[in-house]
N, CA, C and O atoms as CSV, one atom per row, in Angstrom:
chain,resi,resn,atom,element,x,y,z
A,1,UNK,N,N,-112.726,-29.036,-14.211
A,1,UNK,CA,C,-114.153,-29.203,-14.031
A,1,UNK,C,C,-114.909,-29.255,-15.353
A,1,UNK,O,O,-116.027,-29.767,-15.401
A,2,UNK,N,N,-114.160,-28.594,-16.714
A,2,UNK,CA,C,-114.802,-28.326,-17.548
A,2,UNK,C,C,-115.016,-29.944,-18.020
A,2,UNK,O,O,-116.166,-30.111,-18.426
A,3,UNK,N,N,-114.272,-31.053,-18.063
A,3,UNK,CA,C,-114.178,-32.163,-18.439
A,3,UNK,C,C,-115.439,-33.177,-17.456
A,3,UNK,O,O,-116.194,-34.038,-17.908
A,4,UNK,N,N,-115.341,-32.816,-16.372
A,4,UNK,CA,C,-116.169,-33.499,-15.791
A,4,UNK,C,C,-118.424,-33.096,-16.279
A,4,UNK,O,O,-119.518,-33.660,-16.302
A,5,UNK,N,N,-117.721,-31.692,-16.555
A,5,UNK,CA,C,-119.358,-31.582,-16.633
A,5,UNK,C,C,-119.920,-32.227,-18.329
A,5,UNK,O,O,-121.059,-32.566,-18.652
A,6,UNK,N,N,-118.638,-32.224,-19.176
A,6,UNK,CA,C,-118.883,-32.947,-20.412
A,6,UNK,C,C,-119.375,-34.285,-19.836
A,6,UNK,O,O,-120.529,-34.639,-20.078
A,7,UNK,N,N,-118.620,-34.993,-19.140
A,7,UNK,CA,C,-119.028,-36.655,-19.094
A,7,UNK,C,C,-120.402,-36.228,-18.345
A,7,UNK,O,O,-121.127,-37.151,-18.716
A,8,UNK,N,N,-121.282,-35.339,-17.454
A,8,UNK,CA,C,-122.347,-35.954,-17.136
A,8,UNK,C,C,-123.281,-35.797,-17.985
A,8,UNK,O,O,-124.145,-36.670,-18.063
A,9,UNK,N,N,-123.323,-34.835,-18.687
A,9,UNK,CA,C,-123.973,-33.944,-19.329
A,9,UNK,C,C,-124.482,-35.282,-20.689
A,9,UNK,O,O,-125.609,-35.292,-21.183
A,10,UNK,N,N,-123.749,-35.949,-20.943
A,10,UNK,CA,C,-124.056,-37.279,-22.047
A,10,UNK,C,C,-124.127,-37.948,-21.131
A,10,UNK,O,O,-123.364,-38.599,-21.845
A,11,UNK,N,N,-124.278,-38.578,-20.107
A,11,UNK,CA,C,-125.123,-39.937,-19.272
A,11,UNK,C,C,-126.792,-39.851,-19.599
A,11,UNK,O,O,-127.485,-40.782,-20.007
A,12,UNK,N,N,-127.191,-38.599,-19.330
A,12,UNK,CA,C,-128.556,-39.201,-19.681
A,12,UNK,C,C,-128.748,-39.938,-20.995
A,12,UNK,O,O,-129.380,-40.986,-21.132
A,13,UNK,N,N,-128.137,-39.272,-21.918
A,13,UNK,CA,C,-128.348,-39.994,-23.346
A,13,UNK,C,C,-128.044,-41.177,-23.590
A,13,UNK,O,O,-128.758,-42.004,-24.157
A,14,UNK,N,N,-126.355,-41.413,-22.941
A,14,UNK,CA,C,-126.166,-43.065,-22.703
A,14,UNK,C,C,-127.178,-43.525,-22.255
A,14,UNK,O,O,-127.913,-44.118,-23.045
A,15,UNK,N,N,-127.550,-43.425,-20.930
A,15,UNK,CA,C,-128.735,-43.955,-20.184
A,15,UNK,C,C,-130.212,-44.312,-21.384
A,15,UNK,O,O,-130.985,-45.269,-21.431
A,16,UNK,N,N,-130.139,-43.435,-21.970
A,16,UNK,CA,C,-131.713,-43.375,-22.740
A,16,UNK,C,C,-131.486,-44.402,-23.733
A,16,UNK,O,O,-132.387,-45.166,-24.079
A,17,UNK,N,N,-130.137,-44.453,-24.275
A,17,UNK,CA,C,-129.673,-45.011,-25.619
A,17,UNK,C,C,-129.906,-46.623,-25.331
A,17,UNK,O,O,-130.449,-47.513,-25.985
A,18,UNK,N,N,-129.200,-46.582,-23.966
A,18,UNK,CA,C,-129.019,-48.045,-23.381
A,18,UNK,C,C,-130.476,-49.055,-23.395
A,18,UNK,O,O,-130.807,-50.197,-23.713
A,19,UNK,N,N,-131.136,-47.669,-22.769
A,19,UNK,CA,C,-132.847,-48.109,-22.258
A,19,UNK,C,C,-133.327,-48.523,-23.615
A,19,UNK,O,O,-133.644,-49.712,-23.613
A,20,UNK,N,N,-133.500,-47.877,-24.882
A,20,UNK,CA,C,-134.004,-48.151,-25.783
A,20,UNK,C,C,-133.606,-49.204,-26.022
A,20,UNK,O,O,-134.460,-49.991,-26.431
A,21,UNK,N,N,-132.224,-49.705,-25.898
A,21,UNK,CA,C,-132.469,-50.929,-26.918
A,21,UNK,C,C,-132.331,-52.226,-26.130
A,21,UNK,O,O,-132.336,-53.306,-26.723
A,22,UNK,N,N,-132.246,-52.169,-25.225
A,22,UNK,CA,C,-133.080,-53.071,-24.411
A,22,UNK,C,C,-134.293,-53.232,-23.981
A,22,UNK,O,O,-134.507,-54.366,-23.552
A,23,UNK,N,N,-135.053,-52.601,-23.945
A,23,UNK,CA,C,-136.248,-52.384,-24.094
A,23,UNK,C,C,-136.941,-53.154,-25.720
A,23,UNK,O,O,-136.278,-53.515,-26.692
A,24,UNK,N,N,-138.688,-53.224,-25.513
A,24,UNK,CA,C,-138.914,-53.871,-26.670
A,24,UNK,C,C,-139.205,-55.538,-26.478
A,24,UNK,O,O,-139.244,-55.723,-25.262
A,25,UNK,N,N,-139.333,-56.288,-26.894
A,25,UNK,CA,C,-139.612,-57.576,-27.211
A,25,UNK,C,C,-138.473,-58.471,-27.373
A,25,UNK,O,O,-137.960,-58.706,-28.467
A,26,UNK,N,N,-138.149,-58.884,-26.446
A,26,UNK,CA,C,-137.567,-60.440,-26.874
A,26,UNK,C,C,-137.609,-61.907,-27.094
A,26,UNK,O,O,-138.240,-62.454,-26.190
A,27,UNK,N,N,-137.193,-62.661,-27.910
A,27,UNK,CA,C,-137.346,-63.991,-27.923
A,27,UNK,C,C,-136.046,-64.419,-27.286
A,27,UNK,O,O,-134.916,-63.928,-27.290
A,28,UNK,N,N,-136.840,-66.030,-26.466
A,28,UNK,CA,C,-136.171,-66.955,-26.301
A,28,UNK,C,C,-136.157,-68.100,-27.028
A,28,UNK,O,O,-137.199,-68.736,-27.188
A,29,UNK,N,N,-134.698,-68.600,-27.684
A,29,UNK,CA,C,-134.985,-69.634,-28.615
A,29,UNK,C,C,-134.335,-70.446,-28.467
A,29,UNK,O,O,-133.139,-70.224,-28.278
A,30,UNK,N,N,-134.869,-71.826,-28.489
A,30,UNK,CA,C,-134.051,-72.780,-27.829
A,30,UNK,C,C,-133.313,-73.489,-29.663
A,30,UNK,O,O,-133.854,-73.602,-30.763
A,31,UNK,N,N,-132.372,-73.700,-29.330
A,31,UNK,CA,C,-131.794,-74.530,-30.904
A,31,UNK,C,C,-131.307,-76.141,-30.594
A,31,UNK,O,O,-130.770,-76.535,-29.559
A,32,UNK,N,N,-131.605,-76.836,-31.627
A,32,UNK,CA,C,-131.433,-77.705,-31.695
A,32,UNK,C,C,-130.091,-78.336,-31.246
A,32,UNK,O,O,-129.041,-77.726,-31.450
A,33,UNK,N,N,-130.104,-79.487,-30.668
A,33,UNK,CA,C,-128.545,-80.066,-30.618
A,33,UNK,C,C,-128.807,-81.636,-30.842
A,33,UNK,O,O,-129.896,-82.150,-30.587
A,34,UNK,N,N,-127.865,-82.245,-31.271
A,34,UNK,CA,C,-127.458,-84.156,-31.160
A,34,UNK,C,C,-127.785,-84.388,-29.541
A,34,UNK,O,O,-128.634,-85.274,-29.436
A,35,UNK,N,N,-127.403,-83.905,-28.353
A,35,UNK,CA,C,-127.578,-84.724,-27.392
A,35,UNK,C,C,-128.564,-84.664,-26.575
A,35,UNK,O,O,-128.682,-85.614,-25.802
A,36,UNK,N,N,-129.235,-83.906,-26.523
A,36,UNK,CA,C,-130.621,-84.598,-25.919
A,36,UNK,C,C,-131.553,-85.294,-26.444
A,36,UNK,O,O,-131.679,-85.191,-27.664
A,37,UNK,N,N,-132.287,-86.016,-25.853
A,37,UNK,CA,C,-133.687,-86.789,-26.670
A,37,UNK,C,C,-134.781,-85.671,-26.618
A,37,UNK,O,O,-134.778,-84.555,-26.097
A,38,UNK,N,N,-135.692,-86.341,-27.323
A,38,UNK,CA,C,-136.667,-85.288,-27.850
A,38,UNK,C,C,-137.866,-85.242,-26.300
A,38,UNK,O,O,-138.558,-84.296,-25.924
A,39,UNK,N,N,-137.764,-86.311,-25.834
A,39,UNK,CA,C,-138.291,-86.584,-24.814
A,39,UNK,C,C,-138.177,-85.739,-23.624
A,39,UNK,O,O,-139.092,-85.475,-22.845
A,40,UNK,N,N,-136.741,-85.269,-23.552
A,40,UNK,CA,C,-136.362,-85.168,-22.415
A,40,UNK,C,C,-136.710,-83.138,-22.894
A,40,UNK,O,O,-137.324,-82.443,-22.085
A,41,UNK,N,N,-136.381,-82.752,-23.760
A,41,UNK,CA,C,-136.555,-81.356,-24.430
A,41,UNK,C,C,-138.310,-81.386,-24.146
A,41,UNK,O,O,-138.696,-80.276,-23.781
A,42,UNK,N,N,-139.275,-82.279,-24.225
A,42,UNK,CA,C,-140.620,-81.932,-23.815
A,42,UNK,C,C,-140.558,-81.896,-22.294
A,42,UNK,O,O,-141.363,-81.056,-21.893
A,43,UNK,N,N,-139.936,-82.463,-21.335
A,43,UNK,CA,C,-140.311,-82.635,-20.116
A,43,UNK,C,C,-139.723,-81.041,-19.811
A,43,UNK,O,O,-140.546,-80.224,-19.397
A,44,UNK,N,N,-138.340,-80.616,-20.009
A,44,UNK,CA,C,-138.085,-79.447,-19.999
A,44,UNK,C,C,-138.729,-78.556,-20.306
A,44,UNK,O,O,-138.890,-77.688,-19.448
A,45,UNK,N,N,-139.314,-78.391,-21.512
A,45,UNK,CA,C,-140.544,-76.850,-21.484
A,45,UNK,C,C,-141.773,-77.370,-20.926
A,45,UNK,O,O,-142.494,-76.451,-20.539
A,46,UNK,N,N,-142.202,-78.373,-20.771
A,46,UNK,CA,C,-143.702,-78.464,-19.894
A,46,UNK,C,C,-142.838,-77.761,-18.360
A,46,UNK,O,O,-143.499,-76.878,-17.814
A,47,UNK,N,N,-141.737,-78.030,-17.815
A,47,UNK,CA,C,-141.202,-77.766,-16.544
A,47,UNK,C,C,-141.005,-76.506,-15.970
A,47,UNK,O,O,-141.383,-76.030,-14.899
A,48,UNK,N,N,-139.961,-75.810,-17.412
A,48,UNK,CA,C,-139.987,-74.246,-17.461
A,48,UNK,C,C,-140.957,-73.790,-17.374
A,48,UNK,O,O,-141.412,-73.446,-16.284
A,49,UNK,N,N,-141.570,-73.643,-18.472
A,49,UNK,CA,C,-142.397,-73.006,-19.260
A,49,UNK,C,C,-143.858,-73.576,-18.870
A,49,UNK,O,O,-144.674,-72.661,-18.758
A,50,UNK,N,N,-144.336,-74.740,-18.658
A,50,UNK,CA,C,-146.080,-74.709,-17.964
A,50,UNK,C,C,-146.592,-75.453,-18.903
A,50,UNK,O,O,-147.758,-75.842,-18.836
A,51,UNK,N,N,-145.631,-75.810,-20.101
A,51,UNK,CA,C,-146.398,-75.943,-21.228
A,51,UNK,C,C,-147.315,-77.341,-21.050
A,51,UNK,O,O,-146.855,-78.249,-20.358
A,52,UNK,N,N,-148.691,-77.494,-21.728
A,52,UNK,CA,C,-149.068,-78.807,-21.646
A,52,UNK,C,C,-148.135,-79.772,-22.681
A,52,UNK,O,O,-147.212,-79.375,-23.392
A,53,UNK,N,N,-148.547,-80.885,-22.579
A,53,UNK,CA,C,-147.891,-81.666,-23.777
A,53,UNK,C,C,-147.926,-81.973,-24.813
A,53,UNK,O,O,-147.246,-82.849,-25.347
A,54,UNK,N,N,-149.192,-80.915,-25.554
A,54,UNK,CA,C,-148.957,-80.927,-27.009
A,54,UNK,C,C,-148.248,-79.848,-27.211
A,54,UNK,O,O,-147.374,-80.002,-28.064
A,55,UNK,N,N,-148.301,-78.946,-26.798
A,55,UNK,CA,C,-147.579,-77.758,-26.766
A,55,UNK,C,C,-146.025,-77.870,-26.647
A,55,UNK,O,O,-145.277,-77.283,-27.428
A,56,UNK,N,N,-145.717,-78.422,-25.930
A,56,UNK,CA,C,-144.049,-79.012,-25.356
A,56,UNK,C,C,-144.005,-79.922,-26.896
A,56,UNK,O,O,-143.118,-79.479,-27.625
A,57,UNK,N,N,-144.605,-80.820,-27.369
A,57,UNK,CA,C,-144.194,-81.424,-28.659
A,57,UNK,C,C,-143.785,-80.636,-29.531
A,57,UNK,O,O,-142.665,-80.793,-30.019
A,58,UNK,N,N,-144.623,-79.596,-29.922
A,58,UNK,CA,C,-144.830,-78.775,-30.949
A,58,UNK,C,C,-143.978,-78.174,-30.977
A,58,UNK,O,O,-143.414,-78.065,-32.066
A,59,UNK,N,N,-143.393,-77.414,-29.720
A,59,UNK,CA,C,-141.893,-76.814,-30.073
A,59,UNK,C,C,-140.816,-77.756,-29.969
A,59,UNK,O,O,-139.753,-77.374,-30.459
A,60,UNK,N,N,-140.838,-79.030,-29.386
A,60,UNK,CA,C,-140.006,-79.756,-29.743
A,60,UNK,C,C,-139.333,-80.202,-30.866
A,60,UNK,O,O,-138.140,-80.460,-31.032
A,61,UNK,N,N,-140.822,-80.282,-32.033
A,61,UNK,CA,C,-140.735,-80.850,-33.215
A,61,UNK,C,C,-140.289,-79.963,-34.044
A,61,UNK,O,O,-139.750,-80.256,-35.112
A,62,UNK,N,N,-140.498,-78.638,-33.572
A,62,UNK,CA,C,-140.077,-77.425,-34.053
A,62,UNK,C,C,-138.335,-77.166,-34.059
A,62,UNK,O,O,-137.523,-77.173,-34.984
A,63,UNK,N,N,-138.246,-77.027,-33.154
A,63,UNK,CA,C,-136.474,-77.706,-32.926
A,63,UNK,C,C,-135.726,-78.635,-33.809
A,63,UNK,O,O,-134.740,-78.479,-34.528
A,64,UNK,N,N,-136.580,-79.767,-33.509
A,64,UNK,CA,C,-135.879,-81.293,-34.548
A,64,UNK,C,C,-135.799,-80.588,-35.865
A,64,UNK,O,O,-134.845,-80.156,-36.512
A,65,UNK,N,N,-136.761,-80.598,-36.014
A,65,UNK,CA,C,-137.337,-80.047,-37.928
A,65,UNK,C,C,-136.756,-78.892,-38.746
A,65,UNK,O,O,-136.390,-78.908,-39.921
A,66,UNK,N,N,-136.750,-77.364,-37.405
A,66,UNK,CA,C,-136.669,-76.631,-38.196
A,66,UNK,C,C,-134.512,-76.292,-37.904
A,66,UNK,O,O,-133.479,-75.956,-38.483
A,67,UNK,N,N,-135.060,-76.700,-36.648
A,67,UNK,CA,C,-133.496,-76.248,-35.980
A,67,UNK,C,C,-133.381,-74.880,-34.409
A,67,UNK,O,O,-132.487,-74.290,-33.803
A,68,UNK,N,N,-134.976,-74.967,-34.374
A,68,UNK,CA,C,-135.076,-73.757,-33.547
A,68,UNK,C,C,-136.410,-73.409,-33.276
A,68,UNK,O,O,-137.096,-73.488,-34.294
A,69,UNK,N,N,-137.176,-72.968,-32.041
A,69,UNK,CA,C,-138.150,-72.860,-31.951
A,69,UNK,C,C,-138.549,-71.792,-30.617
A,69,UNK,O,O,-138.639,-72.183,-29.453
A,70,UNK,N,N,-138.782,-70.219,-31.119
A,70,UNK,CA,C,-139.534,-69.425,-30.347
A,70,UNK,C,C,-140.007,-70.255,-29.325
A,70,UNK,O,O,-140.841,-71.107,-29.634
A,71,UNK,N,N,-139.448,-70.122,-27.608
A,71,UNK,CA,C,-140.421,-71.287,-27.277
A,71,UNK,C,C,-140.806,-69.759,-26.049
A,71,UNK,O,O,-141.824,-69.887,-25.368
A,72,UNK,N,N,-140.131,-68.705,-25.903
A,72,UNK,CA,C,-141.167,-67.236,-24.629
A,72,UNK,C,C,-140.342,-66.262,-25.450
A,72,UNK,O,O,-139.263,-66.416,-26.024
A,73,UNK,N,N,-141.619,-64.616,-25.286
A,73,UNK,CA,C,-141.561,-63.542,-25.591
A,73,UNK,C,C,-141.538,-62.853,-25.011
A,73,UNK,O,O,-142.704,-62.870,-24.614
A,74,UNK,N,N,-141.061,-62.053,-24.497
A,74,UNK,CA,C,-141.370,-60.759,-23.580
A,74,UNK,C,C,-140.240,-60.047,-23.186
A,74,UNK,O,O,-139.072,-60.268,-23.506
A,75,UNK,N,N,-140.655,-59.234,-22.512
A,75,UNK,CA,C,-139.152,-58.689,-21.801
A,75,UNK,C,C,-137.528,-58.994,-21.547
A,75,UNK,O,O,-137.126,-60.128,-21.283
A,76,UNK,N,N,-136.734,-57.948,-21.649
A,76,UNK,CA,C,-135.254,-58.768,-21.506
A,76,UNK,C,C,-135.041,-59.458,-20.450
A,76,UNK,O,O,-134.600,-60.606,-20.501
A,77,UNK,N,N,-135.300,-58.904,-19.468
A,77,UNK,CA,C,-134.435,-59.604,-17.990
A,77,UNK,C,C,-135.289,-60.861,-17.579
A,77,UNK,O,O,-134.759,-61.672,-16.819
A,78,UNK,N,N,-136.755,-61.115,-18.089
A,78,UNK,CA,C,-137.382,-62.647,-18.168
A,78,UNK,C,C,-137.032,-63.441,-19.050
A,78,UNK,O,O,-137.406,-64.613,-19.015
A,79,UNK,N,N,-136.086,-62.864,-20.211
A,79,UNK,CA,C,-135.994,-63.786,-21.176
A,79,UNK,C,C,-134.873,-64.434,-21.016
A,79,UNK,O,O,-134.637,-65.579,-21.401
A,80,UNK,N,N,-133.839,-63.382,-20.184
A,80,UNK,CA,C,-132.879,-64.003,-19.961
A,80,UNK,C,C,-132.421,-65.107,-18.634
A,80,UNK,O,O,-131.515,-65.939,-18.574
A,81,UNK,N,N,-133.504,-64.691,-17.611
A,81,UNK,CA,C,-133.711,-65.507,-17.149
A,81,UNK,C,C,-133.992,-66.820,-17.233
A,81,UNK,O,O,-133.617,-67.734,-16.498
A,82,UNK,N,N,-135.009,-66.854,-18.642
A,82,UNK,CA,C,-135.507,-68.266,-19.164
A,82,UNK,C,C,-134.693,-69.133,-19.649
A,82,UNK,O,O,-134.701,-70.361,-19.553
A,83,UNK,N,N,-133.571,-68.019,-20.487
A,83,UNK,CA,C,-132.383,-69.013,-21.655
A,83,UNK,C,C,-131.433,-69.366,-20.649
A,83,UNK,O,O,-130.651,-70.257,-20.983
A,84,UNK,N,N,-131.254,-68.719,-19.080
A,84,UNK,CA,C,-130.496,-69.221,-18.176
A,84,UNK,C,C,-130.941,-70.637,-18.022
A,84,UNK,O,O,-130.252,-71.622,-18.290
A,85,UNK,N,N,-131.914,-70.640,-17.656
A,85,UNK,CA,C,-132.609,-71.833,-17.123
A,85,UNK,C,C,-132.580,-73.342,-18.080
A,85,UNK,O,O,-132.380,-74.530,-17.825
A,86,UNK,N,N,-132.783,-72.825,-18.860
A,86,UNK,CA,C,-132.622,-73.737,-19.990
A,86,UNK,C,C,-131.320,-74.205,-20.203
A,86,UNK,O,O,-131.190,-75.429,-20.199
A,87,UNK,N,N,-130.018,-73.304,-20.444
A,87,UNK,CA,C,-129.008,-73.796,-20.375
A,87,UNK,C,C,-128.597,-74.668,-18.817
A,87,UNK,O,O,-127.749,-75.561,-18.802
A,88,UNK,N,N,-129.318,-74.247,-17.634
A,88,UNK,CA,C,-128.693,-75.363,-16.674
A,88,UNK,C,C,-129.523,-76.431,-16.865
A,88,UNK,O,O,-129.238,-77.351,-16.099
A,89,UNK,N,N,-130.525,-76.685,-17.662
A,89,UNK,CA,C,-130.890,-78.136,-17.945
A,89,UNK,C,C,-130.174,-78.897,-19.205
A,89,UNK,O,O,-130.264,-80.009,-19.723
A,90,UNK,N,N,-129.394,-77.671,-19.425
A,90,UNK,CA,C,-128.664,-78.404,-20.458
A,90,UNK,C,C,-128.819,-78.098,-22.187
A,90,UNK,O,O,-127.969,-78.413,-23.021
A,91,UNK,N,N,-130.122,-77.408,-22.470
A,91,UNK,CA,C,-130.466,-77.169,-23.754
A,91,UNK,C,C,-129.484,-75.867,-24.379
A,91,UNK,O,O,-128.897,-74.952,-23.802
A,92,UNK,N,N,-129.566,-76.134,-25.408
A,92,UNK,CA,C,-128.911,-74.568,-26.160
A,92,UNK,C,C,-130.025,-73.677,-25.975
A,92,UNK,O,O,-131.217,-73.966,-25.881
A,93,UNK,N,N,-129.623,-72.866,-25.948
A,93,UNK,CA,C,-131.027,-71.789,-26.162
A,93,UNK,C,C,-130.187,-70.276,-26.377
A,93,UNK,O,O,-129.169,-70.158,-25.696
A,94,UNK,N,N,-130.473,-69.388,-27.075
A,94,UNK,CA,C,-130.473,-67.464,-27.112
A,94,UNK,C,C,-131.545,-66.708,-27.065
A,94,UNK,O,O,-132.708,-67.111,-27.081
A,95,UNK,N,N,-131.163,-65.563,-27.004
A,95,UNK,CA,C,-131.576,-64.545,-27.044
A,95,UNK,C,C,-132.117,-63.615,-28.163
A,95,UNK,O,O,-131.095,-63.319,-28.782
A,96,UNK,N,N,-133.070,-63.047,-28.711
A,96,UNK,CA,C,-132.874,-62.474,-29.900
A,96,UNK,C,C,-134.369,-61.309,-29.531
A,96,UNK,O,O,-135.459,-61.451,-28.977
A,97,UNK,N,N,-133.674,-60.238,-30.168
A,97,UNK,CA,C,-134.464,-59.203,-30.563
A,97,UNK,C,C,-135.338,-58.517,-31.289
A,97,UNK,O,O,-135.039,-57.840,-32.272
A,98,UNK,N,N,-136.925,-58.729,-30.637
A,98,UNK,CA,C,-137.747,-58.602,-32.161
A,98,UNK,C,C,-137.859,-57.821,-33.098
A,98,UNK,O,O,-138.901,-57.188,-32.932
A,99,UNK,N,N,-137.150,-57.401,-34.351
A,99,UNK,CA,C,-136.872,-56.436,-34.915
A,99,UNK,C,C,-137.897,-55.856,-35.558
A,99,UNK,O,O,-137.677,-55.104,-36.507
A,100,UNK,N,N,-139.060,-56.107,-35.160
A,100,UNK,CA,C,-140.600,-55.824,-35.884
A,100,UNK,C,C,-140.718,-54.692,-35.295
A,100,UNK,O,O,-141.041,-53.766,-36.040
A,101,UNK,N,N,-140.501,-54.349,-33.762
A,101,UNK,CA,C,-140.971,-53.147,-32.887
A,101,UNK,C,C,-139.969,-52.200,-33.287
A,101,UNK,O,O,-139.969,-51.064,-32.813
C-alpha cells in the first residue's frame, strides 16, 4: 500500500504540471509549401477562419514571403482544432507556444 499512496500523492502535481503548460496562448501557423496556389491558400483562410479578402491575402503573402504566417491565437484545443482543419485542406500548418506568457 505504501507504493500505491506514493503514486497518488504526485498526480495532483502531474495534473497541475500538465495544466500549466498547456495552458497559455497558442499559435496556429500555417507554413509555406510548392503545392498549393496562392489562390487557393486565400479561399482556405477566408473559409476557416472568416477572414475577408484582404486579410486572407495578407497572410497569404505572409506565407509566400516570409515562409509562415500566425494566421489564430488562442487556446490549445481551438488551435488544434484549426491546424487539423487546415491540414485536411491540405495546407501545412503547427502548433506553437507563446513563449511571451
Amino acid at each position: 500500500m505504501i507504493g500505491v499512496e506514493a503514486r497518488t500523492s504526485s498526480a495532483p502535481e502531474l495534473a497541475i504540471e500538465t495544466e500549466i503548460r498547456l495552458a497559455g496562448l497558442w499559435h496556429v501557423i500555417v507554413i509555406n509549401d510548392p503545392v498549393n496556389l496562392m489562390s487557393y491558400v486565400v479561399m482556405v483562410l477566408r473559409k476557416i477562419f472568416g477572414f475577408d479578402d484582404t486579410k486572407a491575402r495578407k497572410h497569404m503573402l505572409e506565407v509566400h514571403e516570409n515562409g509562415r504566417s500566425i494566421v489564430w491565437s488562442g487556446e490549445r484545443e481551438p488551435a488544434e482544432a484549426y491546424a487539423n482543419t487546415l491540414h485536411q485542406w491540405h495546407l501545412s500548418a503547427v502548433l506553437e507556444r507563446d513563449e511571451t506568457d
